[in-house]
C-alpha positions as CSV (number, residue, x, y, z in Angstrom):
1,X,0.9,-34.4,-23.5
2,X,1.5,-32.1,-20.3
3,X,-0.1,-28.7,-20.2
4,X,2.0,-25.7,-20.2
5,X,2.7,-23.4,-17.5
6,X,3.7,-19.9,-18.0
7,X,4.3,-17.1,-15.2
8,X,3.6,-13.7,-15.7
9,X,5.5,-11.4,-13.0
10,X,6.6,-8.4,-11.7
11,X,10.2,-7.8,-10.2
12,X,9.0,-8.6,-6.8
13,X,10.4,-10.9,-3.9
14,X,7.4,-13.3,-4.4
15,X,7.4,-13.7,-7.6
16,X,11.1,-15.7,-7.6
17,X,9.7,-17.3,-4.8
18,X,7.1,-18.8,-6.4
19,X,9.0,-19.4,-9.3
20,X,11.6,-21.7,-7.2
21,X,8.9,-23.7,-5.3
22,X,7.2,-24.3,-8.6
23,X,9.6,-25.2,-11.0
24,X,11.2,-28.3,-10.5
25,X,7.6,-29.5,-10.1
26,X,5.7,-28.3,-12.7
27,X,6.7,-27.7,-16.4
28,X,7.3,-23.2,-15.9
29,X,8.7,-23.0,-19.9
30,X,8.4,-19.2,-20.1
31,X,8.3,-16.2,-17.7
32,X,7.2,-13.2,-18.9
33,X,8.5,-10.1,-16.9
34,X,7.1,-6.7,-16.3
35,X,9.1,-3.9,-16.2
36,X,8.8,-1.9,-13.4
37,X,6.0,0.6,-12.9
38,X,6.8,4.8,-12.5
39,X,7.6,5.2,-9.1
40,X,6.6,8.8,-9.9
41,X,3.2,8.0,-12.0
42,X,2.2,5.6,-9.2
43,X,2.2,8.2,-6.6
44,X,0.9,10.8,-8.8
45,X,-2.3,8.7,-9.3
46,X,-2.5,7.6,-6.0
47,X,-3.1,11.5,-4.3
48,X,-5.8,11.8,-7.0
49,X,-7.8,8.9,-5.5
50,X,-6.8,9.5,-2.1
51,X,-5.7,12.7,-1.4
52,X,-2.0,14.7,-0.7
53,X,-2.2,14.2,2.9
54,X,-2.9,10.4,3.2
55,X,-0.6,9.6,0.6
56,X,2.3,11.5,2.4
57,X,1.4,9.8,5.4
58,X,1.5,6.8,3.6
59,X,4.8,7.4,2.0
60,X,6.4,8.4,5.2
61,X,5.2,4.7,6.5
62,X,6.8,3.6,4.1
63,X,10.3,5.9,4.2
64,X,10.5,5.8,8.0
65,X,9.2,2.6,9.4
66,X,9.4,0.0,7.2
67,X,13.1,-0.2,7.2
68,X,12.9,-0.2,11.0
69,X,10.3,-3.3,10.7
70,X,12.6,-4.6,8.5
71,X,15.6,-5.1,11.2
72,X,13.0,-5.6,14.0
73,X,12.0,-8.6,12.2
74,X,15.2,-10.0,10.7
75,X,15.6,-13.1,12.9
76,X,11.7,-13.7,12.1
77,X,12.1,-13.1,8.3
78,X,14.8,-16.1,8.3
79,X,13.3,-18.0,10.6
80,X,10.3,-18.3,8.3
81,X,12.5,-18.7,5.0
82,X,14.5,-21.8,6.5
83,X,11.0,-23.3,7.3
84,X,9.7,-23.1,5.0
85,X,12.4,-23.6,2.2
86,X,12.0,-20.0,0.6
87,X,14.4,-19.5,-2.3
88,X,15.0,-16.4,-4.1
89,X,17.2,-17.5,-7.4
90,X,16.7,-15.6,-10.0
91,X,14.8,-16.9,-13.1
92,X,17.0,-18.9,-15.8
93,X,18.0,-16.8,-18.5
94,X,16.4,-18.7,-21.0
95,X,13.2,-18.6,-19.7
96,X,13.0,-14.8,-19.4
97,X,10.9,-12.8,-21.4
98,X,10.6,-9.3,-20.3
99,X,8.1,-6.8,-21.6
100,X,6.8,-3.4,-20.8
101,X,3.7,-4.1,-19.1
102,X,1.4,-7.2,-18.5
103,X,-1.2,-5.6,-20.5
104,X,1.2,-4.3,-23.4
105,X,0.8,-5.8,-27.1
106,X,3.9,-7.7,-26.6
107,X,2.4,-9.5,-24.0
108,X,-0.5,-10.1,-25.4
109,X,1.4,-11.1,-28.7
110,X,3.9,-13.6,-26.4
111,X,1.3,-15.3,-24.8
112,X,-0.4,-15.7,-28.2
113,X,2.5,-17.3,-29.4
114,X,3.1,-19.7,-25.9
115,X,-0.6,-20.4,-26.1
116,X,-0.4,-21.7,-22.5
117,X,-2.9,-23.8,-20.2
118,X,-2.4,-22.5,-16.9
119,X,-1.0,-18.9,-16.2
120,X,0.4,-17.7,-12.8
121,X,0.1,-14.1,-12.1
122,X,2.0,-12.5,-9.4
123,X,3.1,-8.9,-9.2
124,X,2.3,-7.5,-11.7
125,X,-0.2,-4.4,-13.3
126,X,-3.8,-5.1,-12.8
127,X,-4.4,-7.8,-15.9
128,X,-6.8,-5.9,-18.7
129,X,-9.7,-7.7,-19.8
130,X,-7.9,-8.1,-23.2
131,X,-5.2,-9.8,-21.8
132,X,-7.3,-12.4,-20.1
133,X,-9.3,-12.8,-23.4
134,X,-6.4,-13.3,-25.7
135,X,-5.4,-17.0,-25.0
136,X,-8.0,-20.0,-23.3
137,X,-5.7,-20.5,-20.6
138,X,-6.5,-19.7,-16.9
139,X,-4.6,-16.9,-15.2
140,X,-4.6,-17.1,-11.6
141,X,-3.3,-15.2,-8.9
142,X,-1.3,-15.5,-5.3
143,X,-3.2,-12.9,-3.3
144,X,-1.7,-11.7,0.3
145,X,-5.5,-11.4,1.7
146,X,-8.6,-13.4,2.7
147,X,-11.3,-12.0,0.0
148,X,-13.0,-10.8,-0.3
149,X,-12.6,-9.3,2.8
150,X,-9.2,-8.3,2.0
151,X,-9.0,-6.9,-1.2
152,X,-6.0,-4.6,-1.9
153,X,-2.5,-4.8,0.0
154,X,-1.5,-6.3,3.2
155,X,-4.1,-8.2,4.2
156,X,-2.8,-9.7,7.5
157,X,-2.0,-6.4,8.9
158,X,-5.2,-4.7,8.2
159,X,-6.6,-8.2,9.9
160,X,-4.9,-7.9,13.1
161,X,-6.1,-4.2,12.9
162,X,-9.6,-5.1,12.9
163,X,-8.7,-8.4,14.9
164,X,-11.7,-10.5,13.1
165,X,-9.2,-13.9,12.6
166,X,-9.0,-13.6,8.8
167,X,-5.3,-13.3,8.7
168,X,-4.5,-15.6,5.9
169,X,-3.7,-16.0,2.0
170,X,-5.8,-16.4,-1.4
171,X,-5.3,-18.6,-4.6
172,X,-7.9,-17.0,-6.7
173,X,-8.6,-17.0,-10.7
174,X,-7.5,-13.6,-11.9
175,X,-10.4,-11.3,-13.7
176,X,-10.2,-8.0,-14.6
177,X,-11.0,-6.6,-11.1
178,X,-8.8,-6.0,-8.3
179,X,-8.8,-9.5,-6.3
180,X,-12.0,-10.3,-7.3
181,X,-11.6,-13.5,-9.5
182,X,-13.3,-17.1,-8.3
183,X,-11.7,-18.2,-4.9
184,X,-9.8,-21.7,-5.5
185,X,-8.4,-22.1,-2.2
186,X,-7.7,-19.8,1.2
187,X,-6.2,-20.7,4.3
188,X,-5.3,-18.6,7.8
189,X,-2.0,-18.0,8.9
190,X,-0.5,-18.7,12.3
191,X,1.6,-15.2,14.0
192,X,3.2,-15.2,17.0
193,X,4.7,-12.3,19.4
194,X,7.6,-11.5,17.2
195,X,5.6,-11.1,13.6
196,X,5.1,-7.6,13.0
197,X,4.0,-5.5,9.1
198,X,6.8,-7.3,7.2
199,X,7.2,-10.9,8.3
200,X,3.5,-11.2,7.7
201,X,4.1,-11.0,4.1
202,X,6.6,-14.0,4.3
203,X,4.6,-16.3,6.3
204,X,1.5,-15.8,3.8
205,X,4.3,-16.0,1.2
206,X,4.6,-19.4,2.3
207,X,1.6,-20.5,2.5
208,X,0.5,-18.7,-0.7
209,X,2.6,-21.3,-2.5
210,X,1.4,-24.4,-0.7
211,X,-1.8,-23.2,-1.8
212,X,-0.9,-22.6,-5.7
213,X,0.8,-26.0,-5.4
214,X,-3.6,-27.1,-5.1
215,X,-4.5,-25.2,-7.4
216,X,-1.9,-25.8,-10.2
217,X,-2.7,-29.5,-9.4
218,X,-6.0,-29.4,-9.5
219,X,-5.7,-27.6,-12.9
220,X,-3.5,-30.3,-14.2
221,X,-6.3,-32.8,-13.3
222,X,-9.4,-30.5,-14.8
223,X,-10.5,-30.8,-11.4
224,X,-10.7,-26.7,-10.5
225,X,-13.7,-25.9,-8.7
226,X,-14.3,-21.8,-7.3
227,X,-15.3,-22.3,-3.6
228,X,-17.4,-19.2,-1.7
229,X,-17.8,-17.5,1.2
230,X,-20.2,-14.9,2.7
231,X,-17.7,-12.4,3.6
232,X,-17.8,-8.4,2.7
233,X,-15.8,-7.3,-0.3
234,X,-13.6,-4.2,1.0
235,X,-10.2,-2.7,0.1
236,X,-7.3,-2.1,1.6
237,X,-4.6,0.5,0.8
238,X,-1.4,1.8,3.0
239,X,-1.4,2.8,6.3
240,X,-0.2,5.7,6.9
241,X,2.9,6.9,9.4
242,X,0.6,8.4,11.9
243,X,-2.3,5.4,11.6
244,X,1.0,2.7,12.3
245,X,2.0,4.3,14.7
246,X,-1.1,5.2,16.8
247,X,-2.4,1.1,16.4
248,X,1.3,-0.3,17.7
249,X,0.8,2.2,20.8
250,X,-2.3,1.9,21.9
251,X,-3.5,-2.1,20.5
252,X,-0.1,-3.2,20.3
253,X,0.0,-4.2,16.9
254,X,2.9,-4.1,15.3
């Protein structure tokens, strides 16, 4: 009897990314979605922990120069997706599931019901210790960052920031910290001149899934084994507008 594979996502890029490369593969019978979070409520928690004026900065970043990385890598971004086969269907109908949040009672309830082996995590609400503890399958988790170095968001860039050759992608077991779970595979990145903030994400999208491909096999085979290293455990939030700005000027990344 196969094992059962569910996916438990935000509404993010990735995630139908992942989806695609997996499912003629592996036997995906459910995805649950998460609605999306409060825009409003996200931003609102985030100047508690880190203040007005960082967040603004960081929001700003986000507003201004994004969109301009955006176009500046265009030609990269497809580039990358023709390589590496990147598709971005959306999920079949059938398969959907869609609830609140990852760590509402519906979900818990749906996954309950599914009772699957292996869950695939991507995008979605930091996963509640009840969550993880309601079914016996393993969650695990696509993580833009070599931990745990790089905890948190955009792993690559903060890499090339502090220029330590850690520019890669996680497949780790998902716990109830924040990228913190049992390392099952990593692996490094190659950039070239013409990368910049956003195309980063795509190549360590790509090899984020040849990576869960491992792990989802080696899972299959109950031959899963959590490999360390000796790095620090730090993490990583936004740059801000002004931080962006300075590094691209004076270190030249972009």
């Amino acid at each position: 009897m196969s094992k059962e594979i569910v996916m438990l996502v935000g509404k993010d890029h990735s995630s139908y990314a992942i989806y695609n490369a997996l499912k003629s593969q592996y036997n995906i019978t459910h995805v649950i979605l998460e609605a999306p979070k409060s825009k409003k409520e996200f931003i609102k928690r985030r100047i508690k922990k880190l203040g007005l004026i960082k967040v603004v900065g960081q929001v700003l970043f986000g507003k201004l120069i994004v969109p301009y990385l955006n176009k500046e890598g265009k030609a990269r971004i497809k580039e990358i997706i023709e390589k590496n086969n990147l598709k971005f269907d959306d999920f079949e109908e059938e398969k959907l599931i869609r609830v609140s949040s990852a760590n509402s009672q519906t979900c818990i309830d749906t996954l309950q019901k599914i009772n699957p082996d292996i869950v695939i995590v991507n995008g979605t609400r930091i996963i509640s210790k009840k969550v993880l503890n309601s079914i016996t399958g393993t969650f695990i988790n696509t993580h833009a960052g070599y931990t745990p170095l790089y905890r948190g968001i955009h792993g690559a860039y903060w890499s090339k920031i502090n220029n330590d050759g850690y520019c890669g992608v996680s497949v780790h077991l998902v716990d109830p910290g924040i990228d913190t779970g049992g390392i099952l595979y990593q692996d490094l990145i190659e950039t070239n001149s013409s990368d910049n903030f956003v195309t980063y994400t795509y190549l360590q999208l790509a090899k984020g899934i040849e990576l869960m491909k491992k792990a989802v096999d080696d899972l299959l085979n109950n031959n899963s084994k959590v490999v360390k290293n000796h790095l620090d455990s730090k993490f990583w939030t936004h740059p801000t507008i002004w931080f962006y700005l300075k590094h691209r000027i004076i270190n030249k990344v972009k």
